[in-house]
C-alpha positions, 0 to 999 in steps of 0.5 A: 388655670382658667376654663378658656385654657383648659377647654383648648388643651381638651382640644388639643388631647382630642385632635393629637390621640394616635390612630393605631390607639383610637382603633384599639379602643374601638375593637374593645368597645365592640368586643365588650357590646358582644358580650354584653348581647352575650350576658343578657341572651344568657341571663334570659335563658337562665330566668325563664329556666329557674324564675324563682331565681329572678326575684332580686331582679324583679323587685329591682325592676318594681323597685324602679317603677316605684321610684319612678311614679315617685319622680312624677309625683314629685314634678307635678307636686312641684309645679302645684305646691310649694313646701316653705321650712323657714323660721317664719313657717315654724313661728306661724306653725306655733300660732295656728297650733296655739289658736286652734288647741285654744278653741278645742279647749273652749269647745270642750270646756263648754260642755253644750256645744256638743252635749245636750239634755233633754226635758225627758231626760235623755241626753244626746252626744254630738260625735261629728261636732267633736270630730269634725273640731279635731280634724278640721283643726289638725289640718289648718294646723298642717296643711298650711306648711305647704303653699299653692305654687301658680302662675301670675295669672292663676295668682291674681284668680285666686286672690279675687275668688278669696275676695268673692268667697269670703264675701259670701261665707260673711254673708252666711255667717252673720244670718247662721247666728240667728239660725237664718238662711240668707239664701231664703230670706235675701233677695239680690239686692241687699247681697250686692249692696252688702257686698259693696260694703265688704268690698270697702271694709276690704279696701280700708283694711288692704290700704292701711296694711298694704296686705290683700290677706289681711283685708280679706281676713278683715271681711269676716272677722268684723261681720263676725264680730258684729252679728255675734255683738247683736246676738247678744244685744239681741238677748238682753233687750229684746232690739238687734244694734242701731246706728245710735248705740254706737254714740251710747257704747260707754252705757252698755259697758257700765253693765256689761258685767252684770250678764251671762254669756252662753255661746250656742253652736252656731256661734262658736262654728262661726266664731271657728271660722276666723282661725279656719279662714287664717289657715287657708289665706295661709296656704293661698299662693304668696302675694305679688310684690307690695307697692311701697313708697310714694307708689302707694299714693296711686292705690291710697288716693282713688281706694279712699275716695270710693271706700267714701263714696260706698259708705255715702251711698249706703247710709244717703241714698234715696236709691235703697229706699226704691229697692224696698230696703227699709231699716226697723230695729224693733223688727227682726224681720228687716235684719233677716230680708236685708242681712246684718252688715246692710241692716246696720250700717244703712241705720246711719241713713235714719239718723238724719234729723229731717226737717218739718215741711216748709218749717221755718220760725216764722211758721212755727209762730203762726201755728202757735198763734192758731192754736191759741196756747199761751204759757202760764204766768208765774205768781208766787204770791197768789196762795196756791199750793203746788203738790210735792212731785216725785216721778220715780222711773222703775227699771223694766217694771212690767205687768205680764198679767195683761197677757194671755194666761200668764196670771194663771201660771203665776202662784201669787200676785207679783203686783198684790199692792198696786193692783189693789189700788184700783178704782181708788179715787187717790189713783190712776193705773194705767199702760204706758206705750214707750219707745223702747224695749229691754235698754236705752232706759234714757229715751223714755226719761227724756221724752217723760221729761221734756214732752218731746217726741222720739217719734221725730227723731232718728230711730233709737237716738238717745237725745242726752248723748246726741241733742242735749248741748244746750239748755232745753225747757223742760218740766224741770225747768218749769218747777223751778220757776214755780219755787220747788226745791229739791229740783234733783235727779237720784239714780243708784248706779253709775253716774256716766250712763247715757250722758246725764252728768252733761245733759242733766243740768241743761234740762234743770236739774240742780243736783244729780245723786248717783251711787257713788254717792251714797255707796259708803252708807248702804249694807248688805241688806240693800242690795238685791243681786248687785242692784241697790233695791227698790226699797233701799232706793226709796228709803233713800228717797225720803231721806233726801224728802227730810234733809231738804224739809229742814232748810225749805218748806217750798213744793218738793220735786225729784226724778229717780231712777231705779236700778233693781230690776235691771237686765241679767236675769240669768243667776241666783243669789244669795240675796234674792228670794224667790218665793213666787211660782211659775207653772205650765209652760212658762216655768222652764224659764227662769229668767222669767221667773227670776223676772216676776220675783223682782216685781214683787219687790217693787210692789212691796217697796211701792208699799212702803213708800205710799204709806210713809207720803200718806201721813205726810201734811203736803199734797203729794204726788208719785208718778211711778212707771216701767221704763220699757219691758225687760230682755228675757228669752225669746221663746219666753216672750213667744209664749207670753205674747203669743207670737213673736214680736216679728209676726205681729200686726200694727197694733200689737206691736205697741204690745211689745212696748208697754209698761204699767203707769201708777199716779198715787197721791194722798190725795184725791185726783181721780174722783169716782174714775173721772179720768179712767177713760181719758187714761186707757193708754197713753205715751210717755211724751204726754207723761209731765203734760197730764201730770201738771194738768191733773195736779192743777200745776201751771203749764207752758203752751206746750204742755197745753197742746200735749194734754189736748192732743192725749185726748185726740191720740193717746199714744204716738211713739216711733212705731207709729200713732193710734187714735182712741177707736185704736185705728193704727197709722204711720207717722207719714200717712199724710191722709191720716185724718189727724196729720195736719191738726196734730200730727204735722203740728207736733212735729214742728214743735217739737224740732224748734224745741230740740233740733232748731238753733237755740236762738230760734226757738220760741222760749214763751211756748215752751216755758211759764212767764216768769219775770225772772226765768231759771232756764234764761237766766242760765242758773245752774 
């Protein structure tokens, strides 16, 4: 029967019911309600009698009361929350359970996080750290079960304060791993334009996703992921990340596995937050219905553009420099006044080759002429003999006696050998002002090299992976076209680093012997820790010497690079003795210690190898210097300098960037000091220029001018330059008394040697006159 009929029939029963009937009904209706009032009148009586009696009706009637607080309670929540018992609540559940046991394992299994010695002994358990990882992770693990349940309107509130928020917290978290307040240290400006960023680190996340969670999540986990990386590039070098490390990245993976990583607390609360930051989108309201389709091309389009235009302002833009935003990655006072995420990607900015004022070829030849240098000729057949050359760049060989008291904390001389030889007349030690500090080894070996300048060229760029595409004079070069053999470049690790396999031939060098070459023929005794050894190193230095003694008699050359003193200063071995002492307050470093102990073996090995060239027949030369200091405890270096490398002035800061330079020959080169004073600093571009004019080698124009400009300048690097009365200037004062002759000069030289188009640059400045050039003619 359908529900129309059956509503009519109930209409029917209505209407047709008998009146005698319905008035019966009525008078027993009336007679039940008087013995209701009845019941309830005696029910009364009856309670206020006997109340001990009632107590069934009282808990009934609280019994109500409860379940009424009860309904509300429910009705309010209702309208709030929303309880989600799905299959994909249940999975998600798993996960943040699994995510969050795993970081209480870590916690926990890392026993520093919330233990602590101290120097007298004492020991400290951190309770709140311990309670404070449970309960947090307990309640991401449940709470997100439950959803907020709002209005459209709320929802869209909330998912912008998510976006703002997070914003924030990112900001935060990335200056609290270095223990910085971004709220002291920042002004408005760089927390707007780093925010900008964000905004567009969010976008590209949401457009790709079609998720506003997941690009929020986005925010965080990267400015996380990037201040924890800098940290520890921090630690090891002594520099935060640049722009151009992103090009030198397989480098840093080579020997990623030789160093120790110790998470502190503010690593491990910021790295906590990820998972805290998951949990919480999670209990953020459900997003409205996602664009799909070709709809999306409405949202692809204009967020695309202006995730490009953020990211051309920030890294183009001449506006930031007007704000005072300056970017110095030898400085961590910049990452502390702009943040790290701003700090970072503003350094793209500085990766711009700029090109000389009012420069042009025709200019270019003009100041060559002016300057009246003209290249050397070659002539193989006037009688002169060349000195053998070996230029030998030591891995982070640092001399810490120049500073402070550290020579009184040390047992022993780590540099017995080398600092006997002074006042020799066979040799000149000096200090070598270089570019870097605890990595990017292959900028100081270019500008050893080539005698151009990292002073012109973007901040921390490494020219083999970044301007070496082509052929480039070179001191390399040059000896070839002087006859020498040899003409090798010797480096006992891997070959891939920073390039060199591309870049090596195009600066000259016709072999490259890596460890993988010669691997299969070293022992255990030629390792110290996992590096080859320096005296492993240089025996095979001179085995190489002898096998090209057999087919040629002509001046022998060859640049090595060693590999004993690298980074990673954290472990004991085996293999590495340590038998210098560090005292006072130096000697709770151990890195430090491990450090000086490894200069030791240099010195021993240095030895051995100046003794092995002082009976050999041909005039020899060896070039040996540190390639930059090694990265070792901050507060370690704090006590060696003095101050930290962020609290020193202009002039000390070169300081932070200098290591020893030892010219040894079995000859004499430096008759009673002649060149003590010429030699009391110097930078590594001018290193080839001054060795080719104190061995009486035939010279480029070039390598003229360099030598002549040492005289004037003793040290330019990209922190500046100095003049020999040490009055310090920026590289772009152009009121500086030497910026035209030199400075600006320089500069010029220097971008038509590297930077110009190969068919521009002026080859008869650069190289000797040859009558068949190697570099022309493109021999390999």
């Amino acid at each position: 029967m359908s529900k129309k009929k059956a509503k009519q029939q109930n209409k029917t029963i209505k209407t047709t019911v008998p009146a005698d009937i319905k008035a019966a009904v009525d008078n027993s209706d009336t007679e039940a309600t008087e013995t209701d009032e009845t019941a309830k009148l005696s029910e009364t009586e009856i309670t206020e009698a006997a109340p001990e009696e009632n107590e069934g009706s009282v808990k009934e009637a609280s019994s109500s009361w409860r379940s009424s607080l009860k309904t509300l309670f429910a009705k309010v929540f209702s309208k709030i929350f929303v309880f989600e018992k799905t299959k994909k609540t249940r999975n998600m559940l798993i996960f943040r359970a699994i995510l969050f046991i795993g970081f209480c394992i870590f916690f926990f299994t890392n026993t520093n996080l919330y233990y602590t010695v101290k120097k007298n002994g004492n020991t400290t358990i951190y309770g709140g750290r311990i309670f404070g990882v449970i309960f947090i992770s307990l309640l991401c693990i449940f709470i997100p079960v439950i959803k907020l349940k709002l209005p459209k309107r709320a929802v869209y509130t909330v998912q912008l304060a998510s976006i703002v928020g997070t914003m924030i917290v990112a900001i935060w978290a990335g200056e609290h791993v270095f223990k910085y307040s971004w709220t002291e240290n920042m002004k408005v400006a760089p927390i707007i334009f780093t925010m900008m960023i964000m905004f567009a680190i969010f976008t590209v996340f949401y457009l790709i996703s079609n998720r506003q969670k997941l690009g929020v999540l986005s925010i965080y986990a990267l400015t996380v992921l990037y201040a924890i990386t800098n940290y520890y590039v921090y630690k090891f070098r002594g520099e935060a990340i640049s722009a151009a490390d992103v090009y030198t990245i397989g480098t840093a993976m080579n020997v990623i596995d030789d160093y120790t990583f110790k998470v502190t607390w503010e690593i491990y609360k910021v790295a906590f937050g990820i998972p805290i930051l998951f949990s919480i989108l999670t209990f953020l309201p459900a997003e409205h219905k996602r664009v799909s389709g070709w709809k999306r091309l409405f949202y692809i389009v204009p967020g695309t553009i202006l995730v490009v235009w953020i990211f051309s302002f920030i890294t183009t833009s001449q506006y930031l420099l007007d704000q005072g935003i300056k970017v110095k990655t030898f400085n961590m006072k910049t990452y502390k006044s702009n943040g790290e995420v701003l700090n970072f990607v503003r350094g793209f900015y500085y990766m711009r080759v700029v090109e000389p004022e009012k420069y042009s070829v025709k200019n270019m030849q003009k100041l060559i002429d002016e300057s009246g240098y003209v290249s050397d000729s070659v002539d193989l057949d006037d009688g002169q003999v060349n000195p053998n050359v070996i230029f030998i760049m030591n891995e982070a060989m640092s001399d810490f006696s120049w500073y402070g008291t550290v020579a009184e904390s040390l047992s022993e001389d780590p540099f017995e050998y080398i600092h006997g030889l002074e006042g020799q007349d066979n040799v000149i030690l000096t200090k070598l002002d270089v570019d870097v500090h605890g990595g990017r080894t292959a900028i100081t070996e270019y500008e050893a090299l080539t005698g151009n300048s990292a002073a012109f060229a973007p901040d921390n760029a490494v020219p083999y992976s970044l301007y070496v595409k082509e052929l480039l004079p070179s001191m390399t070069w040059n000896l070839r076209d002087l006859g020498y053999s040899g003409n090798m470049a010797f480096h006992p690790y891997k070959a891939s680093g920073y390039s060199r396999p591309r870049a090596y031939p195009l600066i000259g060098f016709e072999d490259f012997i890596s460890i993988e070459d010669i691997k299969d023929k070293m022992t255990d005794d030629d390792y110290i820790r996992t590096f080859i050894s320096d005296k492993a190193d240089f025996n095979e230095l001179i085995n190489i010497y002898e096998e090209t003694r057999k087919t040629s008699d002509s001046p022998f050359y060859m640049f090595n690079v060693t590999m004993q003193n690298h980074g990673g200063y954290v472990n004991d071995f085996d293999n590495f003795d340590q038998s210098i002492k560090v005292t006072g307050k130096l000697a709770s470093y151990k890195d430090f210690k491990r450090f000086v102990n490894l200069m030791n073996y240099t010195d021993e090995a240095f030895e051995k190898l100046t003794s092995y060239f002082e009976k050999v027949d041909e005039p020899t030369i060896i070039v040996m210097f540190g390639d930059h200091l090694p990265a070792i405890d901050s507060d370690a270096e704090k006590e060696i300098f003095g101050k930290s490398n962020g609290s020193m002035d202009a002039y000390e800061i070169f300081s932070y960037y200098r290591t020893p330079l030892v010219i040894w020959a079995n000859y004499d080169i430096n008759k009673d000091g002649k060149y003590n004073e010429m030699f009391e600093n110097i930078s590594v571009n001018y290193l080839s220029a001054v060795v080719m004019d104190i061995a009486g080698i035939p010279m480029t124009g070039y390598q003229k001018f360099l030598s002549d400009m040492h005289k004037v300048i003793p040290t330019i690097t990209s922190h500046g330059y100095f003049d020999r009365e040490g009055v310090v200037y920026e590289l772009g004062d152009t009121t500086s008394p030497y910026y035209e002759e030199w400075i600006r000069r320089y500069n010029v030289f220097n971008y038509n040697n590297q930077f110009d188009d190969i068919e521009n640059r002026i080859n008869s400045f650069f190289m000797l006159k040859a009558d068949s050039n190697a570099m022309l003619s493109g021999s390999q």
